[in-house]
C-alpha positions in Angstrom: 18.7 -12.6 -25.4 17.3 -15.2 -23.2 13.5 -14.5 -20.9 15.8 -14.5 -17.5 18.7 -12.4 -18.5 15.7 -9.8 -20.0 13.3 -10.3 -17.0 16.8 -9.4 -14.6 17.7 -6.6 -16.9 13.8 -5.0 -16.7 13.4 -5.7 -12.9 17.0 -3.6 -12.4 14.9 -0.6 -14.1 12.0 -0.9 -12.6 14.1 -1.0 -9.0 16.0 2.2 -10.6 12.8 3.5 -11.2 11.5 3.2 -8.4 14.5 4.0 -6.1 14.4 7.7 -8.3 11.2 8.4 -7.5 11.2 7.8 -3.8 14.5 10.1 -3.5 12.5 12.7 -5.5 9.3 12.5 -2.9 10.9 10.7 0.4 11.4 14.2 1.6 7.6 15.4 1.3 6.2 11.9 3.2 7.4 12.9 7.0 6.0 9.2 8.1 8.2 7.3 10.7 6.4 3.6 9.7 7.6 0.1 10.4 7.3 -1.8 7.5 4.4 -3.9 9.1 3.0 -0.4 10.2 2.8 1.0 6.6 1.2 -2.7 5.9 -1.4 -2.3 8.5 -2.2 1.6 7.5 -2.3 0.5 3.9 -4.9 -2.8 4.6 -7.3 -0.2 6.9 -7.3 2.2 4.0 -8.1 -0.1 1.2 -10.9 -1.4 3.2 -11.9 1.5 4.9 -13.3 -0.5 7.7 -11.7 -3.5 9.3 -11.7 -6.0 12.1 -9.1 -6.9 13.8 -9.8 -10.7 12.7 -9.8 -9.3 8.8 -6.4 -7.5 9.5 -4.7 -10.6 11.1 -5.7 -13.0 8.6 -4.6 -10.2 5.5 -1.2 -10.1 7.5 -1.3 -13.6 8.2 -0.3 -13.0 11.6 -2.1 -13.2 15.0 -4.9 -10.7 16.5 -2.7 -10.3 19.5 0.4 -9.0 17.3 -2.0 -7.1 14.8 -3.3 -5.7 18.6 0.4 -4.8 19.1 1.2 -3.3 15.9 -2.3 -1.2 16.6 -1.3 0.5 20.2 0.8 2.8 18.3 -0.1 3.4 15.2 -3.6 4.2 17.4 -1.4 6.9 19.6 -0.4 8.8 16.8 -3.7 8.8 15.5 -2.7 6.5 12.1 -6.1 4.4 12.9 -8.9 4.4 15.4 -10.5 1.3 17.3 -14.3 1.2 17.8 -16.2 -1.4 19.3 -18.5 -2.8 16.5 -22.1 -1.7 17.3 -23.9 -4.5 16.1 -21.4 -6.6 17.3 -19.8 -5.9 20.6 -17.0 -8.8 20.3 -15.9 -7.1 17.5 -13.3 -4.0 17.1 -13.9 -1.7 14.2 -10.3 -0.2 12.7 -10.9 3.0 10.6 -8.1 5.1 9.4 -7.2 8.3 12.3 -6.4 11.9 11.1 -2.9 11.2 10.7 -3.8 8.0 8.7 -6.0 10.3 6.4 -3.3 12.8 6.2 -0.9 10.5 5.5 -2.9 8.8 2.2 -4.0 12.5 1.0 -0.2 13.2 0.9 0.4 10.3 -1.2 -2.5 11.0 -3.3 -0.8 14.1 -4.1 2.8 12.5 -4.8 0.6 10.3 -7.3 -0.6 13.3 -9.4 2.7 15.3 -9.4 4.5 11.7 -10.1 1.5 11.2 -13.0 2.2 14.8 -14.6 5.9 15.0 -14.5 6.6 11.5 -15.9 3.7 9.2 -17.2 1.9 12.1 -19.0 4.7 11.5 -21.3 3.6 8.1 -22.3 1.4 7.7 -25.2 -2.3 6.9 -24.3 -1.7 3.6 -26.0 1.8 2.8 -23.7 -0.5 3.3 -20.7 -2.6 1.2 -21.6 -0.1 -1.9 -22.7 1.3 -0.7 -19.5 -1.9 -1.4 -17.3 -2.4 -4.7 -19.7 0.9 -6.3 -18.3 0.9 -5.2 -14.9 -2.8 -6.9 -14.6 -2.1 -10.0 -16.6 1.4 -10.3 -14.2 -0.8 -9.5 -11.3 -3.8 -12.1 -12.3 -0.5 -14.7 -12.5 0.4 -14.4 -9.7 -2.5 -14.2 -7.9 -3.8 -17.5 -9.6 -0.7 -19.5 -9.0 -0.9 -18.4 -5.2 -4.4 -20.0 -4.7 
């Protein structure tokens, strides 16, 4: 069997895979997101703090539509704006109560998700697991430089 042809055949399982579990746990995440939405939730909670500027240039896309995509994800209480005190130029994006509701939910899917299906992986398929998903992921990264 040819790299591609196994590559295609492991990317249609990990799409099955993934497809499964999000019909298993779509119905306990009640979030009405954009796509770009999710993005923006998702760069504010990996940072815990932002600025506007930081967000735009994560998203490669301009303050102004970062400013957009902001109004309403800031009216359901996804994120909050705060000027920066020690610099007043500057707007401070923290995640809102929804926002934090929102990642505690998913921090729960991740646990049931762990227990019901990688618990059943050896400790040492975990950890070959991990190996290729970071090596793939350092790849990537590198070639994108």
């Amino acid at each position: 069997m040819d790299v591609k042809h196994y590559m295609k055949e492991t990317f249609h399982i990990l799409d099955e895979v993934n497809s499964l579990l999000l019909k298993e746990f779509e119905s306990i995440l009640d979030y009405e997101l954009t796509p770009k939405q999710t993005m923006v939730v998702h760069h504010v909670h990996q940072s815990t703090t932002i600025t506007v500027n930081e967000l735009a240039h994560l998203m490669n896309i301009s303050a102004s539509a970062v400013s957009q995509l902001l109004n309403k994800l800031e009216q359901e209480n996804y994120v909050k704006r705060e000027i920066n005190p020690n610099n007043r130029r500057e707007i401070l994006i923290t995640l809102g109560s929804k926002g934090l509701e929102l990642y505690d939910e998913y921090d729960k899917i991740d646990q049931k998700i762990i227990d019901k299906y990688y618990s059943k992986l050896t400790e040492d398929e975990m950890i070959q697991f991990q190996s290729i998903v970071k090596k793939l992921h350092t790849i990537i990264t590198t070639e994108n430089k």
